[in-house]
C-alpha positions in Angstrom: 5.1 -153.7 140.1 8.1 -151.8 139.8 6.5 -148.8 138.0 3.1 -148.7 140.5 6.2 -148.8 143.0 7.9 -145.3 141.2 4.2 -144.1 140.3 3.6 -144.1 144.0 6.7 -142.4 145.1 6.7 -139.8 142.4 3.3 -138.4 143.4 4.2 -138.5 147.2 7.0 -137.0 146.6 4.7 -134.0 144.7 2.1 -133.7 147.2 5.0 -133.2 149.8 6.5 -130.6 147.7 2.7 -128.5 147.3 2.1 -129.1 143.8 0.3 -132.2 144.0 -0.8 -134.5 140.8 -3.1 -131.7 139.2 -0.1 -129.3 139.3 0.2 -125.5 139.0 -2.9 -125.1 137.5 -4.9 -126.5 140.1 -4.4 -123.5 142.1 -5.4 -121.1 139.6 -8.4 -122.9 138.3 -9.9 -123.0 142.4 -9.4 -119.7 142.4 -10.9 -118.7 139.5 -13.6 -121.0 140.6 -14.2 -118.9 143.8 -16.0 -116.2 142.8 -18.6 -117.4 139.8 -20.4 -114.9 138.0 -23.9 -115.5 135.8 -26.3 -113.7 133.6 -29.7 -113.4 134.4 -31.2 -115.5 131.3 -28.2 -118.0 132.6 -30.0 -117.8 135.9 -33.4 -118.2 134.6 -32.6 -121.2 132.3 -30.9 -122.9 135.0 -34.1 -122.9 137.1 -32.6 -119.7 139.5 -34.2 -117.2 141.5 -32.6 -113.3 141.4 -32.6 -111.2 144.2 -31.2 -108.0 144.7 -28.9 -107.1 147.7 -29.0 -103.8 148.4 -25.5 -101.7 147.8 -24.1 -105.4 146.7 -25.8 -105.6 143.7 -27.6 -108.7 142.2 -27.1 -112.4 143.1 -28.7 -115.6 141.6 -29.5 -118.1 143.9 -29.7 -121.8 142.6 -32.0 -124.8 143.0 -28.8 -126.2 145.2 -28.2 -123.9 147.4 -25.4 -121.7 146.0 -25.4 -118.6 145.1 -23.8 -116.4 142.3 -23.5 -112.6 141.2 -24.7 -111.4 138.1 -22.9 -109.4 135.4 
């Protein structure tokens, strides 16, 4: 009891202070996560269509919905 007790007040404590319990990482890895890039044989085997945007170059669209530039 006494350790869920500390547990508990440790990670307030952290999401107080900004890190929270994934860390420092966290923040890199969601923003490394913000702007995905694909190829186009990733796009095709994962069931994508491609379509190009003029001046912006080419995007993969998804069966759910998201979409994701191409290298």
């Amino acid at each position: 009891m006494r350790i869920r007790r500390t547990l508990g007040l440790v990670l307030a404590a952290a999401t107080l202070a900004g890190t929270g319990a994934v860390g420092a990482f966290g923040a890199v890895g969601a923003q490394a996560a913000s702007s995905p890039t694909i190829t186009r044989e990733e796009c095709a085997a994962a069931g994508g269509q491609v379509k190009s945007i003029p001046y912006g170059g080419d995007t993969c669209t998804l069966p759910d919905g998201t979409n994701q530039r191409i290298t």
